[in-house]
N, C-alpha and C positions, 0 to 999 in steps of 0.2 A: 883358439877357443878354450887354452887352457883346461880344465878338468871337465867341461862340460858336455865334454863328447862321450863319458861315459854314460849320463842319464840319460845323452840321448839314442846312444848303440842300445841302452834296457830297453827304452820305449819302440827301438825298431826293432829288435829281437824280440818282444814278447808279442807285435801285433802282428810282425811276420810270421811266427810259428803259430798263432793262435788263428791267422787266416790259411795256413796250409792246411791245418785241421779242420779247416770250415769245408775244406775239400771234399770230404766225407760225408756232410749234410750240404750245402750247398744252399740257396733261396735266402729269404731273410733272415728266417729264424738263424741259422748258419754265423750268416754275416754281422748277426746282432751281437750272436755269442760274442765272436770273435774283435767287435768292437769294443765290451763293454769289457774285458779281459786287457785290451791295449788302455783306456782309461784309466783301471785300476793299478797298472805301471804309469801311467803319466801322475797322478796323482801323489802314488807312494816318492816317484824322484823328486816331485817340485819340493818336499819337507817343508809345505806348506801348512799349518796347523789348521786356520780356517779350511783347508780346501780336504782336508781330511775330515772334518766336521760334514760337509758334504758330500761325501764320497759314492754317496748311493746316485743322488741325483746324478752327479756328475755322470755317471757308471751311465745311467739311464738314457741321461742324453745323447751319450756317444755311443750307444747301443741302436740307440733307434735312428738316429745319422748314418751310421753305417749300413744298417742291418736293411734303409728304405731301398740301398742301391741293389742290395739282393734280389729284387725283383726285376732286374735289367737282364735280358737274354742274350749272350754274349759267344755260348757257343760255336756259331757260324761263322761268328766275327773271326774268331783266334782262325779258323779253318780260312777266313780272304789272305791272313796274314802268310797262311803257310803257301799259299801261291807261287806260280812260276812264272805269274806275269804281273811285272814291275808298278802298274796301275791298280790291281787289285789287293797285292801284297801291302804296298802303300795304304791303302785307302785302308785293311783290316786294322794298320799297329796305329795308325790314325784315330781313327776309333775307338779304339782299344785305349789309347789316350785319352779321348774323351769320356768314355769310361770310367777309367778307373780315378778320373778327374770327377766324375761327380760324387765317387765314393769317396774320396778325400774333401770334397765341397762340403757334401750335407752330416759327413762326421765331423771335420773339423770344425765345423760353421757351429752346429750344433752347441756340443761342447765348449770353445770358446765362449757361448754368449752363454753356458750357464756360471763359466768362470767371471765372466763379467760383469754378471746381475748382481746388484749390491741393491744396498736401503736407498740410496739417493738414487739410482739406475736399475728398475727393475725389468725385466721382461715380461711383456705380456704375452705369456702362453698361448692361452687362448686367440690372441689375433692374429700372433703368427703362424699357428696351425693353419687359421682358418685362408691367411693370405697365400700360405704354401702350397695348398688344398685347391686352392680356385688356380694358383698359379699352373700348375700340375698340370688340370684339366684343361685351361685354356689354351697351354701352350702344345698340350697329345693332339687335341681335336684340331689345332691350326695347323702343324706341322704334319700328321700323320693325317688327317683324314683330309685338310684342306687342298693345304698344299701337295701332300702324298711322297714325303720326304721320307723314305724308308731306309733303314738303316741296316737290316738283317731279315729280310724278307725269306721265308713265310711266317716265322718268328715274332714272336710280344716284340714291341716297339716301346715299353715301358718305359727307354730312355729320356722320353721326351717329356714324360710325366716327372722323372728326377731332376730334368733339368728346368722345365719350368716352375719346380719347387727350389729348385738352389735358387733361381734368378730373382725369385720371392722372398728368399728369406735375405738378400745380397743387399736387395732393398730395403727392408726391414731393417738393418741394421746402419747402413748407412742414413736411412730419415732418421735413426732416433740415435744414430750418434755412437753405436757400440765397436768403434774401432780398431779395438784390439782383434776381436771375433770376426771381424770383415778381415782384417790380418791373415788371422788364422785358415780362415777359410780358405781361401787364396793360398796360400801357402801351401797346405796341406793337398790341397784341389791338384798343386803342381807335383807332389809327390809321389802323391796317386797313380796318376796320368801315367809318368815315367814310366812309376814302377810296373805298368801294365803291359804297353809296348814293349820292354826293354824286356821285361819276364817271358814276351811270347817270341821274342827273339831267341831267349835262353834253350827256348822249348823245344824251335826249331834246330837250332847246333845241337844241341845234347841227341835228338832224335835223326840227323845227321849222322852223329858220330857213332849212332848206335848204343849208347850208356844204357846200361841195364838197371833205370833207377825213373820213379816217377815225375818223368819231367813235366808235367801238367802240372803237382803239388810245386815243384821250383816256379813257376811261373807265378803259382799264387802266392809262396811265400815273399816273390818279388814285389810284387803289389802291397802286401803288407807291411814289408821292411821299410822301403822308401815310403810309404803312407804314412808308420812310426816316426820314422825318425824327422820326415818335414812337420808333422804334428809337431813334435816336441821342442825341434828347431822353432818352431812359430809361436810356441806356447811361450820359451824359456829367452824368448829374444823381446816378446811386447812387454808395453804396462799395462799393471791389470788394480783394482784395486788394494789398497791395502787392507784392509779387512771387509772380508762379503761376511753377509749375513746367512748364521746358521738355518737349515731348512726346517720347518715345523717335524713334529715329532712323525707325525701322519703322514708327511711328503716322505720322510726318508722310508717310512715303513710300506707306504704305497711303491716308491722306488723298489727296493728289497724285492718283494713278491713278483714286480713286471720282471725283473733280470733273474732275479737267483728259484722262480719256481716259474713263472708263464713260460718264459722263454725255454728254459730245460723243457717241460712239459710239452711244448711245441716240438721239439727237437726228438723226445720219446717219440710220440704220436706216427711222427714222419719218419724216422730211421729207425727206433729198437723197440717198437711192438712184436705182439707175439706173431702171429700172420706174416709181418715181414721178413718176420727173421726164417720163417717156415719155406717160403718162396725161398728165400735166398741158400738156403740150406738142403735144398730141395735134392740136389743129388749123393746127400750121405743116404746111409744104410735107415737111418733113426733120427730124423730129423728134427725130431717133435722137443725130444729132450735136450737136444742144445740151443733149440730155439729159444726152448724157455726158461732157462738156465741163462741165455742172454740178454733173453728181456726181464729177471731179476736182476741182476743183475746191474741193467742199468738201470731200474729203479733203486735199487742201494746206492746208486754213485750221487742219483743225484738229490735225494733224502740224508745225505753225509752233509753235502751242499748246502740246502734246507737249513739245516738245522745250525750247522756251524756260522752261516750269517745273522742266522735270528738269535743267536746267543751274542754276537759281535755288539748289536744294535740292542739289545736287553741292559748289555752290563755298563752302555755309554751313558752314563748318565752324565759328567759333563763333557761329553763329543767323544772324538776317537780319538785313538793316538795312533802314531805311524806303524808302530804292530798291530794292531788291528787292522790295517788297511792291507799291509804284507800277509795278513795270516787270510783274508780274503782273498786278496791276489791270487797268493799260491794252491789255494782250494778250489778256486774257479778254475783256474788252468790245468791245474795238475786233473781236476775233474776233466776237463774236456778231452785232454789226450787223451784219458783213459776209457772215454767213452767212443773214442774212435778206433782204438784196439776193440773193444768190444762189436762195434756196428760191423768191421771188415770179418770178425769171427774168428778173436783172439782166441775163445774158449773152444773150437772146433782143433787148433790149433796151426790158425794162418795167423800170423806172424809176417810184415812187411818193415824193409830197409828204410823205409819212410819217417815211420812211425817210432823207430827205435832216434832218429836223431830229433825228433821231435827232445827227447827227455833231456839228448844232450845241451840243446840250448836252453831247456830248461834249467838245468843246474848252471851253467853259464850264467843264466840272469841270476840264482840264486847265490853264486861264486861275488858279482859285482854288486849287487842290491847294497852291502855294506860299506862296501868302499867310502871314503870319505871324499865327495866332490862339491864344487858348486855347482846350484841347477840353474841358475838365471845369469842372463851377462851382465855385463857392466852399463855396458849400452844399452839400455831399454828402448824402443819405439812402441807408440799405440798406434802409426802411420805407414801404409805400406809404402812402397817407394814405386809407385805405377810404370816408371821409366825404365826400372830394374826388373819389376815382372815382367813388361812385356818383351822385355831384352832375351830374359827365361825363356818365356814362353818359343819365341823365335830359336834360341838355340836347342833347347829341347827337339821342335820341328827336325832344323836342320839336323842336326843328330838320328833322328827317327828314319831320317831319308836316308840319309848313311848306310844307317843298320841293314833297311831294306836291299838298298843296293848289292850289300852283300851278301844277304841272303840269296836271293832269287839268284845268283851266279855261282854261289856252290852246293847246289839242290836240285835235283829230277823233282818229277812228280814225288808228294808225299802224301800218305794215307791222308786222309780227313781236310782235303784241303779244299774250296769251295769258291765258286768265281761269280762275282757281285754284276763284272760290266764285262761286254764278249769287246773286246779289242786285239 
């Protein structure tokens, strides 16, 4: 792959540590952040000019792909996984693949199809919201209510809502021809998956062996890495147009506000309000004053945020250049860690081993950023190769069965572990 395996080690390193960090808030808003942080790496590596001109949307896109899967209840699942019987254990990192398959589906799907909307090929937004929307619903109320296809019982079954929204938008693309993005989707859908099973396998050794380190955050940076890097592989292997069309002024500034203030503001609301932090602080002496100390706090992190965007997007007058997109990048990110030190009660003076190698992979991505590589292959396809996914798809399985195998053979009972079927 010659040099191309560094942009794509950036784009699995920033979406993996930007989904460990999602650890901390968790739900959409979480999963948004942490999507639209791995975009703004996929964008900065392609040293694509048009695609820098669009940088918000793009952001947007794969924020709100990723961010939909956030509402999949998964907890219980990881707990089938930890099992000591070989049918339930299976059936959790199964799942677990299916999962974190749909978080690579409607991120990658997403995003591809805003890289591939051009003048001659546009997206229509509106209908495929609306097709994703009915798909969702039709397919929650077939499965979960009809049929009674339960996946994590007593648990949101939301999955069936993500997945009858991928199958909608899979559709979508393929009636109107958007191939690269049917690609991508697919692709990404596989890395996902992996990364999920393979991450809860990691969960169970590391908690096996006893390692004095949050192995639930290794799990989720698992999901993001492999999510990353099949993104990027799928992004830097298709064709895509050669010049898309810049987005209206409006779209990028509407863009802007949903990522770089909704979203934070969501994120306040639900993790570093004053109350919460009160609760959580509950057993010092004086709670009051670090609570609120923490919820400035993060209101300063993410008004630095604010502001540093809307100045990016003010002085573009004709588009952006690749520092601009890097000087974004690294302010979303770097904001994000540092608002996850803040949420666990950096300023109390907890301090977690987790959180300290968050920065090292940071500077890592900011170590390679410069390097000189290519981002695209030689080989271009806008075609997947159906015979070689489901080839994937098959060894992925197989492999999964593996894992389980050996799981469940050297492990008693472990905390938090939960059984689906009594066999």
């Amino acid at each position: 792959m010659k040099k191309q395996w560094i942009g794509i080690l950036i784009v699995g390193m920033t979406l993996g540590t930007s989904w460990a960090v999602r650890g901390q808030f968790g739900h959409e808003q979480g999963a948004a952040w942490a999507g639209a942080i791995g975009a703004l790496a996929l964008v900065v590596v392609s040293k694509r000019q048009d695609w820098y001109t669009k940088m918000f949307t793009i952001t947007l896109s794969s924020a709100v792909g990723w961010g939909a899967g956030g509402m999949i209840s998964y907890g219980i699942v990881v707990g089938y996984g930890r099992s000591i019987s070989y049918p339930n254990a299976l059936y959790g990192l199964i799942m677990l693949f299916l999962i974190g398959g749909l978080f690579g589906l409607l991120g990658g799907g997403l995003t591809g199809l805003t890289l591939e909307s051009s003048e001659s090929k546009k997206v229509k937004w509106g209908n495929l919201v609306a097709e994703m929307t009915a798909g969702g619903l039709i397919l929650y109320y077939l499965l979960v209510h009809q049929l009674e296809f339960l996946m994590t019982p007593p648990r949101s079954e939301a999955w069936a809502v993500c997945l009858g929204a991928g199958l909608a938008m899979l559709w979508y693309m393929a009636r109107n021809r958007f191939r690269s993005a049917l690609r991508v989707a697919l692709i990404t859908a596989l890395g996902g998956g992996f990364g999920f099973a393979f991450g809860n396998f990691l969960q169970i050794i590391g908690n096996i062996l006893e390692i004095k380190f949050n192995m639930w955050n290794v799990m989720e940076y698992s999901i993001g890495f492999f999510g990353g890097t099949s993104l990027a592989y799928a992004v830097f292997s298709s064709a895509w147009p050669e010049e898309s069309f810049a987005p209206e002024k409006w779209e990028s500034k509407t863009a802007l506000l949903i990522v770089f203030v909704f979203i934070p503001f969501i994120v306040f609301s639900q993790s570093l309000g004053y109350n919460r932090f009160l609760a959580r602080f509950k057993d010092l002496a004086n709670p009051a004053f670090p609570a609120l100390l923490s919820s400035l706090a993060g209101i300063a992190v993410f008004v630095i945020v604010a502001l540093i965007t809307c100045s990016r997007l003010n002085r573009s007058r004709n588009g952006f250049r690749r520092t601009d997109v890097m000087i974004v990048l690294l302010t979303y990110f770097a904001a994000y860690i540092t608002v996850s030190y803040i949420v666990t009660g950096a300023l109390t003076g907890t301090f977690l081993l987790n959180h300290h190698l968050y920065w090292v992979n940071f500077f890592i991505i900011i170590f390679l950023l410069p390097k000189q590589y290519p981002s695209f292959f030689d080989d271009l396809s806008a075609d997947l190769n159906g015979k070689k996914w489901l080839l994937w798809i098959t060894g992925i399985i197989i492999f999964i069965m593996l894992l389980t195998l050996i799981a469940v053979n050297i492990h008693g009972e472990l905390p938090g572990s939960h059984i689906r079927f009594q066999v």
